[in-house]
N, CA, C, O and CB atoms as a CASP TS submission, in Angstrom:
PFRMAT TS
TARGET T0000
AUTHOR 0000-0000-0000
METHOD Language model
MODEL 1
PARENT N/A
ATOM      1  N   UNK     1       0.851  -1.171   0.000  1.00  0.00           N
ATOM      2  CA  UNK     1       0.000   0.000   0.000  1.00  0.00           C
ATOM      3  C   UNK     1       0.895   1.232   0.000  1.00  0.00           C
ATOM      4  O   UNK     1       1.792   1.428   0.819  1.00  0.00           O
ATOM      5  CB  UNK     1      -0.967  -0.001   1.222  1.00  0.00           C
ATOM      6  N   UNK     2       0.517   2.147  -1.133  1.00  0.00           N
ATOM      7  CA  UNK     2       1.348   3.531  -0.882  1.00  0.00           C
ATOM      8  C   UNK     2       0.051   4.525  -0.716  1.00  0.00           C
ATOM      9  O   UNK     2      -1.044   4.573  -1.276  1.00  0.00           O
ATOM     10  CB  UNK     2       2.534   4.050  -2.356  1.00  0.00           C
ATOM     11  N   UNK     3       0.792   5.426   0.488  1.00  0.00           N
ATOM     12  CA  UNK     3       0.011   6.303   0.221  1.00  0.00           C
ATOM     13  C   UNK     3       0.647   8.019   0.203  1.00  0.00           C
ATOM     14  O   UNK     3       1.147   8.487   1.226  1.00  0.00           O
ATOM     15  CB  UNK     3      -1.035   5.981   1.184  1.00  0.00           C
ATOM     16  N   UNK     4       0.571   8.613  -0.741  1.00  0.00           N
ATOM     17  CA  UNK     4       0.974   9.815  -1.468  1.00  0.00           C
ATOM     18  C   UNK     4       1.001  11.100  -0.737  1.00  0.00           C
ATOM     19  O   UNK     4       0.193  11.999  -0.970  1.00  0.00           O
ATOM     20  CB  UNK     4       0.132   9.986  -2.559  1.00  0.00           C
ATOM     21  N   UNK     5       1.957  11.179   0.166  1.00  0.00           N
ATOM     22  CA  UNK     5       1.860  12.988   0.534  1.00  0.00           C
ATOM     23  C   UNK     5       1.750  13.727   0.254  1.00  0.00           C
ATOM     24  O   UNK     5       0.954  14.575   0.658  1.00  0.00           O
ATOM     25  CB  UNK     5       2.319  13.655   0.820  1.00  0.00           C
ATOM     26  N   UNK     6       2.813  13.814  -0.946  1.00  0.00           N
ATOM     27  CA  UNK     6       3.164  15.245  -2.063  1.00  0.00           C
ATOM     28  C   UNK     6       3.742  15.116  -3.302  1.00  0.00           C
ATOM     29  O   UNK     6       4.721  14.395  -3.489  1.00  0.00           O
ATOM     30  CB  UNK     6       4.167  16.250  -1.518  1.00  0.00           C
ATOM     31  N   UNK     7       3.078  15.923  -4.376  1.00  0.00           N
ATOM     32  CA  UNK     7       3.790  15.319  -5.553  1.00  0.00           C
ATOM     33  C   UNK     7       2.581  14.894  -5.883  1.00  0.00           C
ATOM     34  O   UNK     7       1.930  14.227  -5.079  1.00  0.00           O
ATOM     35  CB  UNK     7       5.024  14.241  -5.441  1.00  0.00           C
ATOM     36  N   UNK     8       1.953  15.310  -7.487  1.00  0.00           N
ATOM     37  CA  UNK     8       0.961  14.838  -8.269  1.00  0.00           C
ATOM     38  C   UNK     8       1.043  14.979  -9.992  1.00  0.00           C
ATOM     39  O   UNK     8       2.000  15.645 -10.385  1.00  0.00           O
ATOM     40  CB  UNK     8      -0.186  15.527  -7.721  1.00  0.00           C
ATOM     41  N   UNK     9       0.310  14.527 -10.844  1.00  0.00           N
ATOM     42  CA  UNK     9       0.431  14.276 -12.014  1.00  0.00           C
ATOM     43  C   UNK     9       1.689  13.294 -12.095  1.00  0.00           C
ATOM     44  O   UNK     9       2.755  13.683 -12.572  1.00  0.00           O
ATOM     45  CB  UNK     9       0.478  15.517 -12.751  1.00  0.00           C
ATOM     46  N   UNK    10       1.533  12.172 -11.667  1.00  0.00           N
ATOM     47  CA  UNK    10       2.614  11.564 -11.530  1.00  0.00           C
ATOM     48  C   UNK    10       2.152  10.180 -12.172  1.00  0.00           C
ATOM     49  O   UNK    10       0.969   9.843 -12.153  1.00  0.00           O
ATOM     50  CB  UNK    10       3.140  11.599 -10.068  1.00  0.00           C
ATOM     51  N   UNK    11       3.263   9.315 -12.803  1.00  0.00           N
ATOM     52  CA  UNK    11       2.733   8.024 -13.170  1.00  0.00           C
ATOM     53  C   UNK    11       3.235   7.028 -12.135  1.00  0.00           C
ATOM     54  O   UNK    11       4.097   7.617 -11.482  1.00  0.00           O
ATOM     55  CB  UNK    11       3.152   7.616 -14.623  1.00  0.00           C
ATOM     56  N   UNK    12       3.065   5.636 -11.642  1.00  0.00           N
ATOM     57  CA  UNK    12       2.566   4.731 -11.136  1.00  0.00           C
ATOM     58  C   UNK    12       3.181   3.732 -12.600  1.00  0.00           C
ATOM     59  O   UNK    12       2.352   3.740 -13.510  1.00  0.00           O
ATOM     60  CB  UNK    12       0.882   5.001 -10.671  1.00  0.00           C
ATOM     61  N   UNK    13       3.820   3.327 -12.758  1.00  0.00           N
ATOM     62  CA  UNK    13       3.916   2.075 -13.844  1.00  0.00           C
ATOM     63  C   UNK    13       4.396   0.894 -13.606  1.00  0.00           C
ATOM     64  O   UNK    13       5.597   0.757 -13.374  1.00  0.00           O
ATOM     65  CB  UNK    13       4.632   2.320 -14.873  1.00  0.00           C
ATOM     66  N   UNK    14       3.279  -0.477 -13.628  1.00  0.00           N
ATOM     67  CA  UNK    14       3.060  -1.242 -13.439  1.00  0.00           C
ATOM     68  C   UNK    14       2.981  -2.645 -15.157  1.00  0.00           C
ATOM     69  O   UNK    14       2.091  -2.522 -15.998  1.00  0.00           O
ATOM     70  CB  UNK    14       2.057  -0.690 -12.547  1.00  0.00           C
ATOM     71  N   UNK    15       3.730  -3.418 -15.229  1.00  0.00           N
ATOM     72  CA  UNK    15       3.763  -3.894 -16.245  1.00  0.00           C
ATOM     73  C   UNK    15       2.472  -4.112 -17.047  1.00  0.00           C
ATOM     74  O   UNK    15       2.813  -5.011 -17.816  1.00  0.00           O
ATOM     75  CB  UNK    15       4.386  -4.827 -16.026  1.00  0.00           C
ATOM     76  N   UNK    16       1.742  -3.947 -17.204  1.00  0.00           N
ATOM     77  CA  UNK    16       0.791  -3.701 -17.829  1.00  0.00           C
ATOM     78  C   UNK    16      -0.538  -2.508 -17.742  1.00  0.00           C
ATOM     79  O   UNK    16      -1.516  -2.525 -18.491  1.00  0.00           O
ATOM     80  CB  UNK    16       0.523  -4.739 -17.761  1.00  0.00           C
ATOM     81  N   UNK    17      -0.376  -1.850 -17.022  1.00  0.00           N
ATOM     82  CA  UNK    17      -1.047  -0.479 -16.721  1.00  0.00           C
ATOM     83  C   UNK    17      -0.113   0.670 -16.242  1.00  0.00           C
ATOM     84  O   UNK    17       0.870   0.245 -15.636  1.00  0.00           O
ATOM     85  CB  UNK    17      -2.115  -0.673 -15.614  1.00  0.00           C
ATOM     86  N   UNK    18      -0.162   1.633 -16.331  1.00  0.00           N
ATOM     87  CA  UNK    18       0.291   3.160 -16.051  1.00  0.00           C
ATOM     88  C   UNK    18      -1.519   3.782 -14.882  1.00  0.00           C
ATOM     89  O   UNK    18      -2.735   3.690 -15.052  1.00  0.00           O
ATOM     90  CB  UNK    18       0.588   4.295 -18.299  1.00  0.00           C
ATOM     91  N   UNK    19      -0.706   4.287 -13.938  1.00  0.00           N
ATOM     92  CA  UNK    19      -1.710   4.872 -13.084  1.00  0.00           C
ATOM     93  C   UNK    19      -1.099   6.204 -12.737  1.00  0.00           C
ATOM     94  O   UNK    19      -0.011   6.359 -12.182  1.00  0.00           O
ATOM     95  CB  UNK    19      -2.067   3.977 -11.800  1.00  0.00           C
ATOM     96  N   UNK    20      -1.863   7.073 -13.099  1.00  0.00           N
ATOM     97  CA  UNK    20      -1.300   8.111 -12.564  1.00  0.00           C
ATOM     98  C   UNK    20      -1.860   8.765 -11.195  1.00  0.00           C
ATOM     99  O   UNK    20      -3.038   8.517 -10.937  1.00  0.00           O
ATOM    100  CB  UNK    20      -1.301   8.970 -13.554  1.00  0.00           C
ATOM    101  N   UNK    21      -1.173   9.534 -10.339  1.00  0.00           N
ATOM    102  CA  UNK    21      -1.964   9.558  -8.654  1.00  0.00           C
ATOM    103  C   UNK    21      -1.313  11.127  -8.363  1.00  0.00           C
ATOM    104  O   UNK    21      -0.533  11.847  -8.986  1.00  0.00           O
ATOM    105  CB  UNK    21      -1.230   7.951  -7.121  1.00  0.00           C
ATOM    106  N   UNK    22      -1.970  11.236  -7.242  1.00  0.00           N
ATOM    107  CA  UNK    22      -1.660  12.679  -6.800  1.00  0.00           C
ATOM    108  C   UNK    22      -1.774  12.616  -5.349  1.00  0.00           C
ATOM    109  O   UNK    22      -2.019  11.508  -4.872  1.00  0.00           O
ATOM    110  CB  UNK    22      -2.657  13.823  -7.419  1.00  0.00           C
ATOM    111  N   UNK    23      -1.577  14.089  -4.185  1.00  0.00           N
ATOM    112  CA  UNK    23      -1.093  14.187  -3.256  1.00  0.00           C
ATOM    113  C   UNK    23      -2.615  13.295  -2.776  1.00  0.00           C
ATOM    114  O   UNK    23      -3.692  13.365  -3.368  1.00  0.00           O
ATOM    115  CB  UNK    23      -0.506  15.685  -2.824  1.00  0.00           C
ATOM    116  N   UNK    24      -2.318  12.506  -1.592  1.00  0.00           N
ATOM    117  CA  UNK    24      -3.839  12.058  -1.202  1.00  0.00           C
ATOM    118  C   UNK    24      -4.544  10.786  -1.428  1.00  0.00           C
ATOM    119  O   UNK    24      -5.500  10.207  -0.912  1.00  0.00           O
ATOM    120  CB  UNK    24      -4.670  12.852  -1.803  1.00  0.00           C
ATOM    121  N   UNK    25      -3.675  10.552  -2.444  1.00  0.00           N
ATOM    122  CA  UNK    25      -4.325   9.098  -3.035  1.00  0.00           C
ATOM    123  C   UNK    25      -3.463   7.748  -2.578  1.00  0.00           C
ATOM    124  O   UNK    25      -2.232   7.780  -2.564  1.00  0.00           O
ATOM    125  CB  UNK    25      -4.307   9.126  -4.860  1.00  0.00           C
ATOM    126  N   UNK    26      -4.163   6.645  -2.231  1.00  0.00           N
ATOM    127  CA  UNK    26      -3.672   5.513  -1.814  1.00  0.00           C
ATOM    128  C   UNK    26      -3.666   4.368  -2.937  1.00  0.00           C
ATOM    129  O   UNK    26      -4.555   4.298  -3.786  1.00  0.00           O
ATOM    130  CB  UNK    26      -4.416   5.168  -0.647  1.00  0.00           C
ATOM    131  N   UNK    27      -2.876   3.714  -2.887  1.00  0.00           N
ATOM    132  CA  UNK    27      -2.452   3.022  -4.253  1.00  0.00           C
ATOM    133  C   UNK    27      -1.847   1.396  -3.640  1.00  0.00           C
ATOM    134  O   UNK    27      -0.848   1.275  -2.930  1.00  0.00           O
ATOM    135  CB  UNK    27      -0.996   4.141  -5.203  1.00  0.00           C
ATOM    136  N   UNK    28      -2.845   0.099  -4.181  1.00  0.00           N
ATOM    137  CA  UNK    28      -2.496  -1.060  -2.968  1.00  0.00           C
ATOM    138  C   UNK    28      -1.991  -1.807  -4.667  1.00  0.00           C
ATOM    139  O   UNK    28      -2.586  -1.938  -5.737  1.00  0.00           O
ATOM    140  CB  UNK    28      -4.247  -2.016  -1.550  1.00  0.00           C
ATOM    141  N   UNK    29      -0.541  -2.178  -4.152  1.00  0.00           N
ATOM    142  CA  UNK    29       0.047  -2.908  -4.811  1.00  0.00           C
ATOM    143  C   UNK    29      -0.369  -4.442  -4.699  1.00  0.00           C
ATOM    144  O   UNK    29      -1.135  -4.665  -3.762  1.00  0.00           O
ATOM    145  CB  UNK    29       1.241  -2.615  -4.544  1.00  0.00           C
ATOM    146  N   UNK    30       0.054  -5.742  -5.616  1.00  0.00           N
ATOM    147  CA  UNK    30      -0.317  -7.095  -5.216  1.00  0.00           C
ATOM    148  C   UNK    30       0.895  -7.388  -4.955  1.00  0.00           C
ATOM    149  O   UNK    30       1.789  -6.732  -5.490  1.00  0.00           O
ATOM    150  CB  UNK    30      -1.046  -8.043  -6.151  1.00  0.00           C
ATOM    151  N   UNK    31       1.228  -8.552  -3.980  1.00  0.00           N
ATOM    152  CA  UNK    31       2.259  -9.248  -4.059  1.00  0.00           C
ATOM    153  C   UNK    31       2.694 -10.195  -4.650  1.00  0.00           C
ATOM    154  O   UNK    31       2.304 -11.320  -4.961  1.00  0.00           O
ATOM    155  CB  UNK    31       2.413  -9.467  -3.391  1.00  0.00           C
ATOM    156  N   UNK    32       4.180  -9.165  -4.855  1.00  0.00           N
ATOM    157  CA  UNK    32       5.657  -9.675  -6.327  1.00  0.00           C
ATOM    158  C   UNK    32       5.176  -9.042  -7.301  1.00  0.00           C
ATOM    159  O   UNK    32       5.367  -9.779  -8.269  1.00  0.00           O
ATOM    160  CB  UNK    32       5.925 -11.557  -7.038  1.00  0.00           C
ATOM    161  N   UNK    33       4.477  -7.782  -7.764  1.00  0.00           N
ATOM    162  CA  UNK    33       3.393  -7.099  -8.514  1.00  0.00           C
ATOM    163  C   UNK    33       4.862  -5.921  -8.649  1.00  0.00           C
ATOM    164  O   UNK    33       5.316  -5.205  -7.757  1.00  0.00           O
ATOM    165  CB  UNK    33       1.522  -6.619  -7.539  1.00  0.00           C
ATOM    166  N   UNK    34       5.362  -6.071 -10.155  1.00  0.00           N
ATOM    167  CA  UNK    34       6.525  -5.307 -10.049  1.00  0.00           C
ATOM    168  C   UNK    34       5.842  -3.735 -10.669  1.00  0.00           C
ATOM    169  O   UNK    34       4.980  -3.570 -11.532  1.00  0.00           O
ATOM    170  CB  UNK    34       7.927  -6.101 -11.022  1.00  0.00           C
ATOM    171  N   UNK    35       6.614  -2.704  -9.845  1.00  0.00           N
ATOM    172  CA  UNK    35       6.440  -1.444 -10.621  1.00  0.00           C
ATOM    173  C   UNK    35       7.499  -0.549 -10.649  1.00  0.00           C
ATOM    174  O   UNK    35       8.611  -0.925 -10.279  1.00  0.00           O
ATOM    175  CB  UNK    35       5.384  -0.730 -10.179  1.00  0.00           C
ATOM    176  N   UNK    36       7.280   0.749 -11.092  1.00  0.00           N
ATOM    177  CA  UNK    36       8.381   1.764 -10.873  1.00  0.00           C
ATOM    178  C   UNK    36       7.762   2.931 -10.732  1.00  0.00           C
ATOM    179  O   UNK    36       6.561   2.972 -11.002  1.00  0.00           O
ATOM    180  CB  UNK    36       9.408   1.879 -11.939  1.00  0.00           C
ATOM    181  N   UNK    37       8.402   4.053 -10.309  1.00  0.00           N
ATOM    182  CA  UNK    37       7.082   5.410 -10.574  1.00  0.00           C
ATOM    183  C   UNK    37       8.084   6.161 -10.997  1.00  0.00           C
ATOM    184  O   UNK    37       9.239   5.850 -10.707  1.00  0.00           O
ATOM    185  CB  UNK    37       6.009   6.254  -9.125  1.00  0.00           C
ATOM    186  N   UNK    38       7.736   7.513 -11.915  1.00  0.00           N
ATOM    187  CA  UNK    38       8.557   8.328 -12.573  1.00  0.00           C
ATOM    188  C   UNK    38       8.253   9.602 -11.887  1.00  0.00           C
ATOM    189  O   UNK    38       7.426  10.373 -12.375  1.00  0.00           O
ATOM    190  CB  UNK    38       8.374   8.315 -14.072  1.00  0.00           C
ATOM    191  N   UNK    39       8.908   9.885 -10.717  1.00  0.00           N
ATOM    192  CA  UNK    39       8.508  11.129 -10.145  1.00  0.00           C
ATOM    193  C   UNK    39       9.246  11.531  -8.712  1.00  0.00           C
ATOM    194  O   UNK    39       9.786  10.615  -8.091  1.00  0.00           O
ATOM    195  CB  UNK    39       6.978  11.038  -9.966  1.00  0.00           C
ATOM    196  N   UNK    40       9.282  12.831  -8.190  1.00  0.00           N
ATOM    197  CA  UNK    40       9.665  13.189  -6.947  1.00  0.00           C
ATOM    198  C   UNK    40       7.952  13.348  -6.216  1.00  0.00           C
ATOM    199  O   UNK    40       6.872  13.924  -6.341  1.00  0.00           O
ATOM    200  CB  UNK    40      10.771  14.710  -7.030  1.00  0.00           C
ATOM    201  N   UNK    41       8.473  12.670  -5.660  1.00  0.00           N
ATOM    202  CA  UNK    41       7.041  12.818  -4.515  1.00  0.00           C
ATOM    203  C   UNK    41       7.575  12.172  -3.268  1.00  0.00           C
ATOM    204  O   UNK    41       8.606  11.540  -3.040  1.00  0.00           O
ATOM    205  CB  UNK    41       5.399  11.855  -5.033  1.00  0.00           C
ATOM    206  N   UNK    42       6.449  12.563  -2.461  1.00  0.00           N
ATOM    207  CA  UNK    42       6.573  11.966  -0.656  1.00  0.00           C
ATOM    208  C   UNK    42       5.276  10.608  -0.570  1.00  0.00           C
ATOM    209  O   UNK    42       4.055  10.667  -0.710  1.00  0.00           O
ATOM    210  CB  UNK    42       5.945  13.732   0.871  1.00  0.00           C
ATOM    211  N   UNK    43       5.937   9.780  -0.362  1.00  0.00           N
ATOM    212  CA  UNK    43       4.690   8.469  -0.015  1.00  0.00           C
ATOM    213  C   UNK    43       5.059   8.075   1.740  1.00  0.00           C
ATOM    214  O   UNK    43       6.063   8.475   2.330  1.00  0.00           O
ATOM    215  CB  UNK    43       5.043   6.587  -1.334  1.00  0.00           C
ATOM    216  N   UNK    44       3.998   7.228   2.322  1.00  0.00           N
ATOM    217  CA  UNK    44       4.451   6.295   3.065  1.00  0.00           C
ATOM    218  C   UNK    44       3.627   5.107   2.661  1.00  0.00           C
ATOM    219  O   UNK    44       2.436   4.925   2.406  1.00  0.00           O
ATOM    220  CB  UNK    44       4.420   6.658   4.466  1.00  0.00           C
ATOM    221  N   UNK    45       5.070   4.123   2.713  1.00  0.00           N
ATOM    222  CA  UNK    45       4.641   2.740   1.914  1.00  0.00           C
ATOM    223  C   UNK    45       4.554   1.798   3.244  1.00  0.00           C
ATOM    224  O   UNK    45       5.268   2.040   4.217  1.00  0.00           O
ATOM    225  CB  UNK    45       5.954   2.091   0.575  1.00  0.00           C
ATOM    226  N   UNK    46       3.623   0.694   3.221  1.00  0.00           N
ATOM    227  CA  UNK    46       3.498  -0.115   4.075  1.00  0.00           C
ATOM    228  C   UNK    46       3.935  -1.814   3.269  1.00  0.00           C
ATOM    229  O   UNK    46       3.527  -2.251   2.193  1.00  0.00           O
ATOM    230  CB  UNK    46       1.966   0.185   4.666  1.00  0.00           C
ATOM    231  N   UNK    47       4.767  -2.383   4.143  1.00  0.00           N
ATOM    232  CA  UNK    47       4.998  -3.588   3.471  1.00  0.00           C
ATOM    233  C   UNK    47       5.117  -4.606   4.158  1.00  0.00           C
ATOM    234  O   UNK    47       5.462  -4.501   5.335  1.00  0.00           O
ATOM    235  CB  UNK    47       5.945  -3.583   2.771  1.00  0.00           C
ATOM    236  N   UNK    48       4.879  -5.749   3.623  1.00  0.00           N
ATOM    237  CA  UNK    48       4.713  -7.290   4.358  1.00  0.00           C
ATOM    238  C   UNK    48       5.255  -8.471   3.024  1.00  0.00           C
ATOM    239  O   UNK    48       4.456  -8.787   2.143  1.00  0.00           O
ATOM    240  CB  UNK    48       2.623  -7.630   4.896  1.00  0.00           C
ATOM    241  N   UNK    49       6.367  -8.902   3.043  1.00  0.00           N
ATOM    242  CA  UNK    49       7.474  -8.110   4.383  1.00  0.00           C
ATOM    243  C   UNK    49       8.093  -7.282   4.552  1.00  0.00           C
ATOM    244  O   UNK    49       8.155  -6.299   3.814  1.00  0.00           O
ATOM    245  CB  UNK    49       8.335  -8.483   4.804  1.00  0.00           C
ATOM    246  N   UNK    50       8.624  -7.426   5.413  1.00  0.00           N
ATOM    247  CA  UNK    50       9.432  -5.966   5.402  1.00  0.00           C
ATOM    248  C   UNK    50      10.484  -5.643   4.403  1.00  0.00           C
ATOM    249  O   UNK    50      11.422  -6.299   3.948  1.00  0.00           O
ATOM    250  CB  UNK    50      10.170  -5.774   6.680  1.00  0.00           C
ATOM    251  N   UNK    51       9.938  -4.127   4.145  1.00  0.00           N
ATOM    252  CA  UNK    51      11.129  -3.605   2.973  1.00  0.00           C
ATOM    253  C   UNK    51      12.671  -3.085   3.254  1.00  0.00           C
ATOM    254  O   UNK    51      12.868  -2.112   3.981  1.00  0.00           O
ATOM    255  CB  UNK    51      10.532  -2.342   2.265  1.00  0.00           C
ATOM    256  N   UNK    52      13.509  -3.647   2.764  1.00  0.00           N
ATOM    257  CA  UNK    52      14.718  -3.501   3.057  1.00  0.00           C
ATOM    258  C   UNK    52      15.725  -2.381   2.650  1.00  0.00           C
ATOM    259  O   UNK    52      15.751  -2.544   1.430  1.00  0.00           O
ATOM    260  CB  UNK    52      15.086  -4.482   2.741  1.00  0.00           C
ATOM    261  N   UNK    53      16.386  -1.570   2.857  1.00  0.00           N
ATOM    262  CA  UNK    53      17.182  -0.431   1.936  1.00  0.00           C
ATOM    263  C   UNK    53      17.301  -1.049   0.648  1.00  0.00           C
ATOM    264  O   UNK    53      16.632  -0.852  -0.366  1.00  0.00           O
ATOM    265  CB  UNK    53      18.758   0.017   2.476  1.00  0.00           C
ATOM    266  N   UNK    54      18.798  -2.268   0.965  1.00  0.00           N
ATOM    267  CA  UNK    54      19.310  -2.845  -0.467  1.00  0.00           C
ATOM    268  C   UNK    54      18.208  -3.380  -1.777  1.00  0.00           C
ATOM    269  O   UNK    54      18.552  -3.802  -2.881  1.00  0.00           O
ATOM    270  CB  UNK    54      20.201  -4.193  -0.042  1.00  0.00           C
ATOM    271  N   UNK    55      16.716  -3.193  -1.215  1.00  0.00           N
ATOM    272  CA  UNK    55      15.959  -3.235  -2.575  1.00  0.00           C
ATOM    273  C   UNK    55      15.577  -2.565  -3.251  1.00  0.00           C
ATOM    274  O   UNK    55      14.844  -2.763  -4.220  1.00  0.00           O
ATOM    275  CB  UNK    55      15.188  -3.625  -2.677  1.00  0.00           C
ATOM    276  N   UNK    56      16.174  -1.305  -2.708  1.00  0.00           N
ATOM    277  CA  UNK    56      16.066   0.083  -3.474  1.00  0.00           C
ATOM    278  C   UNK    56      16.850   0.284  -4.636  1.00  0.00           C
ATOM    279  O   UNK    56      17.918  -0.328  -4.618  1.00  0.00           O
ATOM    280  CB  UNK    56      16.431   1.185  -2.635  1.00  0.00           C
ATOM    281  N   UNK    57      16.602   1.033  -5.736  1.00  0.00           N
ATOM    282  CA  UNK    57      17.392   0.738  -6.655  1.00  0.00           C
ATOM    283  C   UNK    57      16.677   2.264  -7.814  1.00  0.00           C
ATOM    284  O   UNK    57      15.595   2.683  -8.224  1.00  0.00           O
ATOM    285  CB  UNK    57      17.210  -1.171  -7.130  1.00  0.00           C
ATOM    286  N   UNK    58      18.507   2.672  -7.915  1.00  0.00           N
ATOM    287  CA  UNK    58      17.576   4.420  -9.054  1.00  0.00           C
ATOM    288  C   UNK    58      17.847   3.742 -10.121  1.00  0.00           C
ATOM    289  O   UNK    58      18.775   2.935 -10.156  1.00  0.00           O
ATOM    290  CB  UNK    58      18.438   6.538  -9.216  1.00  0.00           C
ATOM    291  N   UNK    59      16.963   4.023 -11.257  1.00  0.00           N
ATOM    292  CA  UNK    59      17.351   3.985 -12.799  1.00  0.00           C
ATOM    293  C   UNK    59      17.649   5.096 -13.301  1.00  0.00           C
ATOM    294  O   UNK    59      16.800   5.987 -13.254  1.00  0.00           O
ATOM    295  CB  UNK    59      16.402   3.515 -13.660  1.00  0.00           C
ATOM    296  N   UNK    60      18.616   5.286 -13.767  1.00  0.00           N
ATOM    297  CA  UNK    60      18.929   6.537 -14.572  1.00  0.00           C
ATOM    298  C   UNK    60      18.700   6.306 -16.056  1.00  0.00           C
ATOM    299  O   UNK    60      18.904   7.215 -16.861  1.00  0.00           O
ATOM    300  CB  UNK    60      20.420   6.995 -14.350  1.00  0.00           C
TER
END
C-alpha cells in the first residue's frame, strides 16, 4: 500500500497499466506485482514483508 503525501500528475507504472496519482491518493500494490514510478514525490509505503534499503534501486 502507498500512500501519497506530495507530488501529483505523476505516473505509477506497473507492467501492464500506467496509473497516474496525486497528493492524497492511496495506491495497494499485489504481491511480487513489479512497478516503478517516474517522479519526486513523498509516499508512506506499508509492506509485508518488510522492505529492506538494499531493494532500493535508481534507474537513470
Amino acid at each position: 500500500m502507498i500512500y501519497v503525501l506530495s507530488g501529483g500528475g505523476r505516473e505509477l507504472h506497473f507492467v501492464n497499466r500506467v496509473v497516474e496519482f496525486k497528493a492524497g491518493d492511496a495506491i495497494l500494490i499485489d504481491k511480487g506485482e513489479k512497478y516503478f514510478w517516474v517522479a519526486h514525490c513523498t509516499v508512506v509505503m506499508a509492506c509485508s514483508p518488510a522492505w529492506r534499503p538494499e531493494q532500493h534501486k535508481i534507474v537513470k
